[in-house]
matplotlib code that plots the C-alpha trace (Angstrom):
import matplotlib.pyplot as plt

x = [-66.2, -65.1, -66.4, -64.5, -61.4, -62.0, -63.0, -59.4, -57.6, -57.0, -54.8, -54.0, -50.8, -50.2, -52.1, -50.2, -50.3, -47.1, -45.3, -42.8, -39.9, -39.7, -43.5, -45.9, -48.7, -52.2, -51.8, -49.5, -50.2, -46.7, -47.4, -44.0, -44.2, -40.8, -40.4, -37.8, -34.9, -35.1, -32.8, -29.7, -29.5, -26.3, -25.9, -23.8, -20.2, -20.2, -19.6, -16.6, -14.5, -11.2, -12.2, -11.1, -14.5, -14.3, -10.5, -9.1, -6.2, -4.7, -2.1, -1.0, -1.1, -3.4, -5.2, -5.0, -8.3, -12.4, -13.8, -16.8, -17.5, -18.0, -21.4, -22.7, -24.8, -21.8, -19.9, -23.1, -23.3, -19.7, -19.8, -23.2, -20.6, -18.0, -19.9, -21.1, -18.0, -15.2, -15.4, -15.7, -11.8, -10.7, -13.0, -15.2, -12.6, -9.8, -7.4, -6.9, -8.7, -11.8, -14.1, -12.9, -9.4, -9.6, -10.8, -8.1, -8.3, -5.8, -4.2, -5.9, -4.5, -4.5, -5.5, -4.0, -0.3, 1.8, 1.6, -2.0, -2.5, 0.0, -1.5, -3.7, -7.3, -6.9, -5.3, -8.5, -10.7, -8.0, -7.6, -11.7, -12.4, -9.2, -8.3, -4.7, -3.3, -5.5, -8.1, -10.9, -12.4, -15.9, -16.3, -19.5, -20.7, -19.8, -20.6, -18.1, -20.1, -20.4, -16.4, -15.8, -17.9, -16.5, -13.1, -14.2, -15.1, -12.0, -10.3, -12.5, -11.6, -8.0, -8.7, -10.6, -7.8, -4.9, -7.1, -5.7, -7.4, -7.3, -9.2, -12.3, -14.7, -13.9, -15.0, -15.9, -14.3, -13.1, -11.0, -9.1, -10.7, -8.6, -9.9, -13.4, -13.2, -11.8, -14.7, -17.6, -15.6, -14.8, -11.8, -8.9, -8.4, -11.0, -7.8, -4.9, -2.7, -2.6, 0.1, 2.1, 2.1, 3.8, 5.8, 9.1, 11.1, 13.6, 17.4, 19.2, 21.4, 25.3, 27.6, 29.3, 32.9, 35.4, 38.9, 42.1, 42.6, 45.3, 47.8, 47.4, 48.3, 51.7, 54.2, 54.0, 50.3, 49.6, 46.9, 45.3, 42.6, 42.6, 39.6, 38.3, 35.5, 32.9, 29.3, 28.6, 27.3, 30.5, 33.1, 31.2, 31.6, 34.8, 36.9, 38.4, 40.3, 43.8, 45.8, 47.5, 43.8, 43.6, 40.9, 42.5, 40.3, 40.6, 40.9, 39.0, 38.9, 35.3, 34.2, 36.2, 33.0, 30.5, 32.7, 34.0, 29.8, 29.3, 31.9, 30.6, 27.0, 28.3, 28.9, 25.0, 23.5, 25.3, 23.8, 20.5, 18.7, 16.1, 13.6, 13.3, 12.5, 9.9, 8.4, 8.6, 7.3, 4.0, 3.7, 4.1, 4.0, 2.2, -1.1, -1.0, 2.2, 0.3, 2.0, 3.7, 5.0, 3.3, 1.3, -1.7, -0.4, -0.3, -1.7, 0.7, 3.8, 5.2, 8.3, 9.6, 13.4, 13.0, 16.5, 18.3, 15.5, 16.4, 19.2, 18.9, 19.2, 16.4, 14.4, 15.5, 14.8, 11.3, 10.4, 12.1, 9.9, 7.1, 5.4, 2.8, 2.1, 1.0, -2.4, -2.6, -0.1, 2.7, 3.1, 6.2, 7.8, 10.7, 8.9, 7.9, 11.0, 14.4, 17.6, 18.5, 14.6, 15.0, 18.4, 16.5, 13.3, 15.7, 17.6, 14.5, 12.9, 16.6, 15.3, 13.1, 9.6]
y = [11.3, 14.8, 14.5, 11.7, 13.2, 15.6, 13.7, 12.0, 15.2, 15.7, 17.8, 15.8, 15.4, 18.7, 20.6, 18.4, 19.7, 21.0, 23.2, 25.2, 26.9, 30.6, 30.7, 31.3, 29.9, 30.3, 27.0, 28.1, 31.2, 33.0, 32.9, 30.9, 27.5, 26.4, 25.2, 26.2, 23.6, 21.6, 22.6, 21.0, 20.3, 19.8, 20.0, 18.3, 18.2, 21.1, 19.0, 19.0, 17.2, 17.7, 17.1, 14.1, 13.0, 12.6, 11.7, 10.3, 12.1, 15.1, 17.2, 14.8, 11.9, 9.3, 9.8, 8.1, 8.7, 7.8, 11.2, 10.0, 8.0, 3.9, 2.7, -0.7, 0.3, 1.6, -1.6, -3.8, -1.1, -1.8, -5.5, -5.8, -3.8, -5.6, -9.2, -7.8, -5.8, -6.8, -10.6, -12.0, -11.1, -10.8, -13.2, -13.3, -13.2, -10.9, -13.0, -12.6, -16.5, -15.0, -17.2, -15.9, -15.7, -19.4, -19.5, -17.9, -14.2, -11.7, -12.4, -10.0, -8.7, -10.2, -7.4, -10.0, -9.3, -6.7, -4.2, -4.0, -4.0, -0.8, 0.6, 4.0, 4.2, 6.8, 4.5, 1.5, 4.7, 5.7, 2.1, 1.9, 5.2, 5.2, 1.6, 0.0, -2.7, -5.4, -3.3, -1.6, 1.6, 1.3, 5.2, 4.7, 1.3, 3.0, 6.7, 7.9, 7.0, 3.2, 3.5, 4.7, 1.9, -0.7, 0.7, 0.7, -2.9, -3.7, -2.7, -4.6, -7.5, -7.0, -6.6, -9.7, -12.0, -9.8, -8.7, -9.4, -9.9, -6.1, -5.2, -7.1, -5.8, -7.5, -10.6, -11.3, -14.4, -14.2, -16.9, -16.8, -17.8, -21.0, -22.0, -20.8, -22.9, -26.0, -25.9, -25.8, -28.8, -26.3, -26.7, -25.3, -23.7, -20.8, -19.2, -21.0, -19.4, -20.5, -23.3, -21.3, -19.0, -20.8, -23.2, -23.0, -22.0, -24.5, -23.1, -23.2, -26.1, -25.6, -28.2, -29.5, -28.4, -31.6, -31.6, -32.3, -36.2, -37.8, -39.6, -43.3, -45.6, -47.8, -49.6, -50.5, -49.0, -51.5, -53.0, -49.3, -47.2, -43.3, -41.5, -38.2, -36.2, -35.9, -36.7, -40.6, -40.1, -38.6, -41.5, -44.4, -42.7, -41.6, -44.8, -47.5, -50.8, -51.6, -54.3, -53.8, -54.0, -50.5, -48.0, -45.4, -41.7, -40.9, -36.7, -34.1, -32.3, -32.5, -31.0, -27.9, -26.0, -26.4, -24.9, -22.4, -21.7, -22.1, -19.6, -16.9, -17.0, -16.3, -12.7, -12.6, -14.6, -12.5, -9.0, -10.0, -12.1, -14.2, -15.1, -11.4, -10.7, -13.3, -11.4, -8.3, -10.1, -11.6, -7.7, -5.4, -8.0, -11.0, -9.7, -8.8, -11.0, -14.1, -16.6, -18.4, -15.0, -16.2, -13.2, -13.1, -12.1, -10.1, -7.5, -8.3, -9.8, -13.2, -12.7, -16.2, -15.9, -12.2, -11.1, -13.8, -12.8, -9.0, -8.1, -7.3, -3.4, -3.6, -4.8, -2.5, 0.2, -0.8, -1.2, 2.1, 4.3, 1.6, 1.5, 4.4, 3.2, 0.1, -1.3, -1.5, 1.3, -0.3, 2.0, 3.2, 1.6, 3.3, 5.7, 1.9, -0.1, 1.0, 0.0, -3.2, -4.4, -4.2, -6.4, -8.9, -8.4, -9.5, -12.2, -13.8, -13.5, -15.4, -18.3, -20.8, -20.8]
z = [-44.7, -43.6, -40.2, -39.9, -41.0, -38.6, -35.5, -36.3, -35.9, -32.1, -30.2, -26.9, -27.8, -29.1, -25.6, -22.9, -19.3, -19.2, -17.6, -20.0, -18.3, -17.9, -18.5, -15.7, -14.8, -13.0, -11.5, -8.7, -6.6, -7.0, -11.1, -11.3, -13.5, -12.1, -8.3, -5.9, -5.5, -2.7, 0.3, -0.4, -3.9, -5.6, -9.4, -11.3, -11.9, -8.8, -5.3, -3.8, -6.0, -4.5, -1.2, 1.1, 0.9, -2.5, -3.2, 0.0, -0.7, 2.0, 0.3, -2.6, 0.3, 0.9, 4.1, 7.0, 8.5, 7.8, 6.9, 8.9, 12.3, 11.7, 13.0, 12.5, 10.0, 8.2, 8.2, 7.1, 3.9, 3.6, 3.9, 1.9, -1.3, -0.4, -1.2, -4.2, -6.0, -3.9, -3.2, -7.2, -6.8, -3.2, -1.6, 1.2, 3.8, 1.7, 0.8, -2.5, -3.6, -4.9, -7.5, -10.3, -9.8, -8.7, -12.9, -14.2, -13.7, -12.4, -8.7, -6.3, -3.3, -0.1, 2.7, 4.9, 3.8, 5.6, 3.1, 2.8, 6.4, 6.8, 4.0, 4.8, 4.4, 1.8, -0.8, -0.4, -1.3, -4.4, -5.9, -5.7, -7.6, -9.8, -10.7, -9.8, -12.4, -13.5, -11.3, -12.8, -10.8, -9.4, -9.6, -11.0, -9.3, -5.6, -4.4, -2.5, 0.8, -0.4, -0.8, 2.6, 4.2, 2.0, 3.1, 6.6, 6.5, 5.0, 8.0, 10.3, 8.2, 8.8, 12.2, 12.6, 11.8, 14.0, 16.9, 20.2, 23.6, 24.3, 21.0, 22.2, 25.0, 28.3, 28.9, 25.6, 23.6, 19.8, 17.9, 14.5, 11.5, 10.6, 14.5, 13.1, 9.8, 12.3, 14.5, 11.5, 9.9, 6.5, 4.2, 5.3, 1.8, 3.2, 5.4, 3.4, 1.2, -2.4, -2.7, -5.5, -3.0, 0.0, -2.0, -1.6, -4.5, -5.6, -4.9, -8.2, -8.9, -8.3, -8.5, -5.3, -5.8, -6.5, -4.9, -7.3, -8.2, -6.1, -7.6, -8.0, -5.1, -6.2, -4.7, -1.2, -1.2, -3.9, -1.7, -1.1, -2.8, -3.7, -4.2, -4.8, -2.9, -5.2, -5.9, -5.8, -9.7, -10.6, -8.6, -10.4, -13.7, -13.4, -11.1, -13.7, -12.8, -12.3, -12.8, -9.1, -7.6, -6.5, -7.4, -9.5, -10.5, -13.7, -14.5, -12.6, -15.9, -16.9, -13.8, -14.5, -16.3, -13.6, -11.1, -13.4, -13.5, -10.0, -9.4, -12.0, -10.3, -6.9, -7.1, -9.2, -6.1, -3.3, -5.0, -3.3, -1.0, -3.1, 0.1, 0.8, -3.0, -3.1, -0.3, -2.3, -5.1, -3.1, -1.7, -5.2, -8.3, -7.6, -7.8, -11.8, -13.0, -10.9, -8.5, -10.5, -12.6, -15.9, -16.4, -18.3, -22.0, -24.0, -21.0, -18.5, -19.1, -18.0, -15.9, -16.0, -16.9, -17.4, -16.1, -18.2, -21.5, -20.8, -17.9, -14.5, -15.3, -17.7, -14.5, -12.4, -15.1, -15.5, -11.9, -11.0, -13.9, -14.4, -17.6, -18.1, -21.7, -20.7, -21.1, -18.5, -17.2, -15.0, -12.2, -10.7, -7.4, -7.1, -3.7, -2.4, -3.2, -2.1, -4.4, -1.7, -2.4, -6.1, -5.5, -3.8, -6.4, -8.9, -7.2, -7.1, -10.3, -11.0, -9.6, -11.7, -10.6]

ax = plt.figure().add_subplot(projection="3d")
ax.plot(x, y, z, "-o")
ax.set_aspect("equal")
plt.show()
């Protein structure tokens, strides 16, 4: 029974072939149990982390430039990303209709629009490490030479849908993507904007302005008929019978409070221009507060009748200092936006959606 208590008793695990550090060893000639580092090696926490490479930022600035020359290997790493971290939102083409956004989720950007086509390479390379609105960061699903080809191949994306003849090797033929989608017999929904995007926002409603009534025809005009210029609604609601046979109007009166309306709105309507702020809106806003400006609450706010639910200097107060408590953190505009943008921001969030 001893013995095979005994036998039981082994010491593999306890005499493992191990090398313990600081501790030498006979198994390499130097006597050292710890290797050299191979050339090269980095540790931790101790690259350059405030490096362009690393923050695509120059001076406080996003950078214009690729810290790196673009191969074609480069942009098939960056499209091969792209697909995989990019698309679910932005699509395969950039424009903002990806899968799950068609399902409900935040508006992404379209890298099709102005802005994101002036935008500098620098801030692609920010929004992917840091996050921007609805955006989560992909600091730790993207190295920072993953983000620079996926930013690189976001630029030949934009370039593929504004190229012109002289961006294309001689003799070689291109054509647009909508021309592309044509020719394979695809929807046209793949280059398409979103309808709520292009849909043109109703004007509001102000009432056509009604002249004074004229006096009632009589005597030798006995035969004749007065009327007033007004909406067709408004004349057969408002013209009574008379015993003479003429067409008499009865009081203007009751149109007195839609023009007194009409005519407290104008100054409101001529502060800004309401198709320039929709633009501004598609550029800055649309792609967390959503096309149609319902946001996605309680994260992001819905924005339908903001001005008249708050005032137009509460908007203008929020979208000069943003929101940094927010959660998510409403960034300021107010280097992006000038005070004549913010006007026309506001004349159209006026409008009804």
């Amino acid at each position: 029974m001893a013995t095979l208590l005994l036998a039981g008793c082994r010491q593999d695990m306890h005499d493992q072939p191990k090398f313990i550090p600081q501790r030498g060893t006979t198994f390499f000639a130097d006597g050292r149990s710890a290797r050299y580092q191979v050339t090269g090696t980095v540790a931790r926490s101790q690259g350059d982390e405030n490096g362009y490479f690393t923050t695509g930022m120059t001076n406080g600035a996003e950078g214009q430039n690729l810290p790196f020359a673009v191969t074609p290997e480069i942009l098939e790493r960056g499209q091969e990303r792209f697909n995989i971290y990019c698309a679910p939102c932005h699509s395969r083409v950039g424009d903002g209709h990806g899968m799950i956004v068609q399902r409900g989720y935040y508006q992404a950007a379209d890298f099709h629009s102005e802005r994101m086509r002036q935008a500098p390479l620098g801030h692609f390379f920010n929004v992917i490490t840091n996050g921007y609105g609805a955006m989560p960061n992909y600091h730790a699903e993207l190295a920072p030479a993953d983000r620079w080809a996926v930013v690189a191949y976001i630029r030949a994306l934009q370039l593929s849908q504004h190229a012109s003849a002289g961006d294309a090797p001689t003799g070689s033929q291109f054509r647009s993507l909508a021309d592309t989608a044509t020719a394979e017999g695809l929807s046209p929904s793949i280059v398409e904007d979103h309808p709520a995007m292009t849909a043109p926002v109703p004007a509001p409603a102000v009432p056509a302005a009604v002249p004074a009534a004229q006096p009632a025809a009589t005597g030798s005009n006995a035969g004749s008929a007065t009327t007033a210029t007004a909406p067709a609604a408004t004349q057969s609601a408002t013209k009574q019978p008379s015993p003479a046979g003429t067409t008499q109007v009865a009081s203007a009166e009751p149109q007195k409070a839609p023009l007194a309306a009409a005519a407290a709105a104008a100054p409101a309507a001529a502060a800004g221009d309401a198709a320039a702020g929709k633009q501004i809106y598609t550029d800055n806003c649309m792609m967390c507060h959503q096309p149609t400006r319902a946001g996605m609450p309680p994260m992001i706010p819905s924005l339908v009748d903001i001005v008249t639910r708050t005032s137009a200097s509460h908007v203008r107060q929020t979208v000069t200092t943003g929101v940094p408590t927010g959660k998510p953190p409403m960034p300021s505009f107010a280097s992006k936006l000038s005070s004549t943008d913010i006007d026309n921001l506001i004349a159209y969030l006026r409008t009804k959606p």
